[in-house]
N, C-alpha and C positions, 0 to 999 in steps of 0.2 A: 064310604067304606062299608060294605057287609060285615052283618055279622061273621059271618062266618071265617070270611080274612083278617077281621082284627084282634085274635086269640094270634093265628100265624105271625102277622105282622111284628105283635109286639115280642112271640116269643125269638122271630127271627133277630131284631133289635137286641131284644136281652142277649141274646146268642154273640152276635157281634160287638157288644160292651165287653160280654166274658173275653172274649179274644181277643180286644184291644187292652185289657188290663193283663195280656200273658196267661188267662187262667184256660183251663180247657171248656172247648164250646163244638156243640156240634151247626157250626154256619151250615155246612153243606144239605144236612138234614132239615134246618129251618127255612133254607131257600127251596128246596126241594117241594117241601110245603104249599111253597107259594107257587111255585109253578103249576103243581098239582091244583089249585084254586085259579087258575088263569088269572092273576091278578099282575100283570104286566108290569103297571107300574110302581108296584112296591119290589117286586124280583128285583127291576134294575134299579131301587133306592140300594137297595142288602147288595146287588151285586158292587155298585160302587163301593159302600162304602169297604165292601171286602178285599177288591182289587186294590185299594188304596192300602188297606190293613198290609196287604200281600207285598206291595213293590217296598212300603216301607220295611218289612221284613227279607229284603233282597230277594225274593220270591216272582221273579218276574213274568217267568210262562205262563203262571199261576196269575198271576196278575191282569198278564193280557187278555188272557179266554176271559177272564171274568170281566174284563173291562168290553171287549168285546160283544160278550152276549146283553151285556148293559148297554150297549149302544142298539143293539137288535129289539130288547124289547122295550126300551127308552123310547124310540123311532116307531116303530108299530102303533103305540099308542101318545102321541105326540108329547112327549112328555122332553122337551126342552132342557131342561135344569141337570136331570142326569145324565140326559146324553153329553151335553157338554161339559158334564165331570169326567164324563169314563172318555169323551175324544180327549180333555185334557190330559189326564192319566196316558192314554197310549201316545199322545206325542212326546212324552216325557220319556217314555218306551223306548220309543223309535228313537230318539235324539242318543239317548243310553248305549245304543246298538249302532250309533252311525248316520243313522239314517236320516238325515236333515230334511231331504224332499218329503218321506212319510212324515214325517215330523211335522211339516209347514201343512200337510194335506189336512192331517187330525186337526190340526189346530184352527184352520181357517174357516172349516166345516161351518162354525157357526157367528162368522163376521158379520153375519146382516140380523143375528139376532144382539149380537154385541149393540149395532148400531140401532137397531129398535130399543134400547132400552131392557128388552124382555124378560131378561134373564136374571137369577135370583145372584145376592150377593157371595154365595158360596161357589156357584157357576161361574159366574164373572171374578171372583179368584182365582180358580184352579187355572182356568183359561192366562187371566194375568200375568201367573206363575210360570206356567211354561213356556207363554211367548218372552216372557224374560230369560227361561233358562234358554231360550232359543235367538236372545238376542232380535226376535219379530217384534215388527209392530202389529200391533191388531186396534179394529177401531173401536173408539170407546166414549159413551153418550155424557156427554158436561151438559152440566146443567148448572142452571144460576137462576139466582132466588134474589130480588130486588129487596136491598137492605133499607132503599131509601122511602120514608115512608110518604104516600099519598097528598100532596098538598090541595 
């Protein structure tokens, strides 16, 4: 992280704490920031975490674009973890609105990173989450730890 993006980042952060506690925050000004800074992958940390802020406040149009542009510059810059927060978030969308096939499309987007393992425990929840509210299976990496010890 540059200098220069870690004053944005964090006051982006701050911004979005104010707004998840109900206080007033200017999000849109601190993402703004960051885009102004080309720092891709922080935009789509702030955009998740806002579209997420958005759907839980029934705010869903609002929610989608932001989920949306979270996927564009999550994707651009390979950044795995938040794309598969904001495709979770919009199959959640889709499913909300009817739409089961968009629904299964957002969600499946990233079954081979499910199955690599890749993906951080926050990613691999939201994804979870929806393939349950979606009644989907999705794949998911077991792993097993040999309890018995070395003889």
């Amino acid at each position: 992280m540059g200098e220069g993006s870690e004053p944005a980042f964090s006051a982006a952060l701050m911004a979005l704490a104010r707004e998840a506690a109900g206080e007033p925050a200017e999000v849109e000004q601190a993402i703004e920031a960051l885009v102004r800074l080309d720092s891709r992958w922080m935009v789509a940390y702030a955009l998740v975490v806002a579209a997420m802020l958005d759907a839980s406040r029934g705010q869903a149009e609002r929610a989608r674009r932001r989920a949306l542009a979270a996927v564009e510059a999550a994707d651009a810059v390979g950044r795995r973890n938040e794309a598969a927060a904001a495709r979770a978030l919009l199959s959640r969308l889709a499913l909300a609105d009817g739409d089961a096939d968009g629904a299964r499309a957002w969600l499946h987007a990233h079954d081979a990173d499910l199955g690599q393992g890749v993906l951080s425990a926050r990613a691999r929840t939201a994804l979870l989450d929806a393939a349950a509210a979606l009644g989907e299976p999705i794949p998911t990496l077991v792993t097993t730890v040999s309890t018995t010890p070395p003889t």
